[in-house]
C-alpha positions as CSV (number, residue, x, y, z in Angstrom):
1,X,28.0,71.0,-24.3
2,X,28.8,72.4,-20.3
3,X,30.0,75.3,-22.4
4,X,26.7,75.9,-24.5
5,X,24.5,75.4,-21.6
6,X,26.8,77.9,-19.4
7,X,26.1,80.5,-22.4
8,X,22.8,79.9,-22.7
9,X,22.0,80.4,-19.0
10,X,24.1,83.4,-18.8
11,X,22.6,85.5,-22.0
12,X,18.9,84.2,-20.6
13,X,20.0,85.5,-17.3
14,X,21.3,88.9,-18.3
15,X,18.0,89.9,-20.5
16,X,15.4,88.5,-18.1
17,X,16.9,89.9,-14.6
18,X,17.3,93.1,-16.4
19,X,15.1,96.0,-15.5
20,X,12.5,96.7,-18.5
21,X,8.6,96.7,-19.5
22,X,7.7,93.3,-18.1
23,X,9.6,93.2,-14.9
24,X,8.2,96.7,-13.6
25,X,4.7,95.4,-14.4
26,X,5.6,92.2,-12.6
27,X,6.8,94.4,-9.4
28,X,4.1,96.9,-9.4
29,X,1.3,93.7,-9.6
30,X,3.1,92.0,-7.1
31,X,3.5,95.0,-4.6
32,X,-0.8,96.2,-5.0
33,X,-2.1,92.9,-5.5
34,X,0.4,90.3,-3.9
35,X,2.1,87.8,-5.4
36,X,-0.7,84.9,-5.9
37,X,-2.6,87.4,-7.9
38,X,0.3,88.1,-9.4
39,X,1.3,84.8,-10.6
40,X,-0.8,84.4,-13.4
41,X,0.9,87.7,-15.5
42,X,3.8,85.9,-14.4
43,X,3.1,82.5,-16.3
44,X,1.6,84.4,-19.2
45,X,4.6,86.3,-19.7
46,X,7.0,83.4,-19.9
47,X,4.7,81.1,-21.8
48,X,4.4,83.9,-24.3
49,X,8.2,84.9,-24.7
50,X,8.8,80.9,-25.1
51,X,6.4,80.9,-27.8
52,X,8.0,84.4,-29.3
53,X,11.5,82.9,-29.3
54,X,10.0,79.6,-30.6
55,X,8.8,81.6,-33.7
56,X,11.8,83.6,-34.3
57,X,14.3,80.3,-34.1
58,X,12.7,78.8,-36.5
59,X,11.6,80.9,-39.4
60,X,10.1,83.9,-37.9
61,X,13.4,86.2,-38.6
62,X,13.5,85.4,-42.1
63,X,9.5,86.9,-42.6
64,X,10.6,90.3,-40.9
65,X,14.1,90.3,-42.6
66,X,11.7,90.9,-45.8
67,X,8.9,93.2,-44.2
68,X,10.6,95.4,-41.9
69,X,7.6,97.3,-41.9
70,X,6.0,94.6,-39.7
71,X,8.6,95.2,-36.4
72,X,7.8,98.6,-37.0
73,X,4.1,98.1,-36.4
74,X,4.5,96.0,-33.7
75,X,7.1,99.1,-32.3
76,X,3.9,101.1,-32.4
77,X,1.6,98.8,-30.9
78,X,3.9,97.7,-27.8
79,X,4.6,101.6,-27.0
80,X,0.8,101.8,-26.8
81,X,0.6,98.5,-24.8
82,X,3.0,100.3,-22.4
83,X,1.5,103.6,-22.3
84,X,-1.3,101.9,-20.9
85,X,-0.1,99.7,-18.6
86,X,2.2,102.7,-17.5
87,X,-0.9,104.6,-16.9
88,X,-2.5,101.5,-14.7
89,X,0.6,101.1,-12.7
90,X,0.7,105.1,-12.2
91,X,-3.3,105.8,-11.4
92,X,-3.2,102.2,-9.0
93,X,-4.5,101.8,-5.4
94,X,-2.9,100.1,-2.8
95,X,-5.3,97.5,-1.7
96,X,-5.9,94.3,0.3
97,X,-6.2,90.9,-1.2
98,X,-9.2,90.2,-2.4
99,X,-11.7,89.5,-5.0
100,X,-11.4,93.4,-6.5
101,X,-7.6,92.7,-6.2
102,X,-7.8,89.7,-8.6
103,X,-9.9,91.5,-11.1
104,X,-7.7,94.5,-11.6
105,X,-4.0,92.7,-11.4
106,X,-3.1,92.1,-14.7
107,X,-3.7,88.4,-16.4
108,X,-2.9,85.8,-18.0
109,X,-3.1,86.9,-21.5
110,X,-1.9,90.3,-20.6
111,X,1.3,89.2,-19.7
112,X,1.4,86.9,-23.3
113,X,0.4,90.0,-25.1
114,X,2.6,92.2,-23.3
115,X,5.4,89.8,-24.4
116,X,4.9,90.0,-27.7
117,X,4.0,93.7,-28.4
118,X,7.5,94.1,-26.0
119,X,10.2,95.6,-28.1
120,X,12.8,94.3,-25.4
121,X,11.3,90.4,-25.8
122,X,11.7,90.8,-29.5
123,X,15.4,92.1,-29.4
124,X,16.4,89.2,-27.2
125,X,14.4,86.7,-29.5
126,X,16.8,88.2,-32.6
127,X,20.3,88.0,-30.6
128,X,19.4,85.1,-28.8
129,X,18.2,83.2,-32.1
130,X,21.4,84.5,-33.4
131,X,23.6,83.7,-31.3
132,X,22.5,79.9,-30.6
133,X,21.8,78.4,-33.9
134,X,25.5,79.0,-35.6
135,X,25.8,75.3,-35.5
136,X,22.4,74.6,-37.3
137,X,21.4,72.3,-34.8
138,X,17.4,72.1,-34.0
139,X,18.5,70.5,-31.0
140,X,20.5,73.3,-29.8
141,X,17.5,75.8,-30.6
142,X,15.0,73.4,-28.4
143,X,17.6,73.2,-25.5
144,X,18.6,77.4,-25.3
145,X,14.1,77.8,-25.5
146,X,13.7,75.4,-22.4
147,X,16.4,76.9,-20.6
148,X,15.3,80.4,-21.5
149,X,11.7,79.3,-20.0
150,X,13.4,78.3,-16.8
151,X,14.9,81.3,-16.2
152,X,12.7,83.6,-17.4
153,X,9.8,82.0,-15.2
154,X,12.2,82.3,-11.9
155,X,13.6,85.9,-13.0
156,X,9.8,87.5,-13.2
157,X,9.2,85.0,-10.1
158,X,11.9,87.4,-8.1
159,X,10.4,90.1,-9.3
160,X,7.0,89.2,-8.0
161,X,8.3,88.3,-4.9
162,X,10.3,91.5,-4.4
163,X,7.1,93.7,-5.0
164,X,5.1,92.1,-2.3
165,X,8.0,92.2,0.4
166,X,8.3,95.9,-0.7
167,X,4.8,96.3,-0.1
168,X,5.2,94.9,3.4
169,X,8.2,97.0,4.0
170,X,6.5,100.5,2.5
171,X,3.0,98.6,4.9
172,X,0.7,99.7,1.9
173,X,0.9,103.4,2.9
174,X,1.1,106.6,0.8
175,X,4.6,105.3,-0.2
176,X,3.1,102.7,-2.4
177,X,1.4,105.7,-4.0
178,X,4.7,107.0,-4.8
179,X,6.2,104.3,-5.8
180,X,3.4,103.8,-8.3
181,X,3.8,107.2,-9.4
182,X,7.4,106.6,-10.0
183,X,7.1,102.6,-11.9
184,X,4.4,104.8,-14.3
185,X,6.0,107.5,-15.3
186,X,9.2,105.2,-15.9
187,X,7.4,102.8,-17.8
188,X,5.9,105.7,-19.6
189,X,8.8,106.7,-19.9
190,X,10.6,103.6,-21.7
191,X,7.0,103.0,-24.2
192,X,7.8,106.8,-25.7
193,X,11.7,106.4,-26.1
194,X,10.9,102.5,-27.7
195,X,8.9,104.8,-29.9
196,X,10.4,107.7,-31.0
197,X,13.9,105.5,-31.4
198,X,12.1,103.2,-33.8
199,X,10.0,106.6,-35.5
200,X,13.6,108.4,-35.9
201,X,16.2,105.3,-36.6
């Protein structure tokens, strides 16, 4: 069982630490709008991936193993998802914490949404799902989604927090511009390769 567990931690680990769509949105909300106004994308994202893995453990695979055509919708809207939140991270404003702050950090259901229109979150639903229920064990499905919560919630948590000591270090200057600028295009970046892989595969 030490075993499973140790596997299960590690592949959570390894896809949630990992640089992609999420995390970068995390680390730019964190570093304009600090980390309390931050925490609620933060919650929403690993509430919705735990949902998202929920489904695809047990029975969601099966429904787009016989419409394919479904992850490739869901390719399409998630590359739009990031365009835009791309574009927000690249036209955003430094600013103090305040009430304007928490209006224009990203939510709650943003970070669900985001989640589930995230090609990334759906590949590690697939392997994960894969990899965990060879011993078709419920049991072992339940455990590797409440460990995956865990870590998932402290991952984007690191995230956050590293976004608002960068904004301390860069003191909310024209180098938060530019690091905007750079987290934008990147994520820009990542929504257009997601989609012409998926358009051309």
């Amino acid at each position: 069982m030490m075993t499973l567990i140790i596997s299960m931690f590690s592949f959570a680990l390894s896809m949630s630490i990992s640089p992609g769509p999420v995390n970068f949105t995390t680390l730019s909300s964190a570093m304009n709008y600090g980390f309390k106004n931050t925490f609620a994308f933060v919650s929403g994202a690993t509430i919705g991936f735990s949902l998202l893995l929920a489904a695809v453990c047990f029975g969601l695979a099966q429904l787009f193993n016989s419409y394919p055509i479904l992850l490739d919708l869901i390719t399409a809207a998630g590359s739009l998802l990031l365009l835009w939140m791309g574009w927000k991270i690249f036209a955003a404003q430094p600013e103090q914490v305040n009430i304007q702050a928490v209006a224009k950090a990203p939510n709650f259901m943003q970070g669900v949404l985001m989640q589930w229109l995230n090609p990334k979150a759906w590949i590690a639903a697939f392997a994960g799902a894969a990899a965990f229920s060879v011993r078709q064990k419920n049991s072992d499905l339940i455990l590797f989604i409440a460990i995956y919560f865990v870590v998932c919630y402290l991952s984007l948590l690191c995230w956050a927090i590293l976004g608002e000591k960068m904004a301390v270090f860069l003191k909310q200057s024209h180098r938060v511009k530019i690091m905007n600028r750079v987290m934008g295009i990147a994520l820009m970046l990542i929504a257009v390769d997601i989609g012409m892989s998926r358009l051309l595969g």
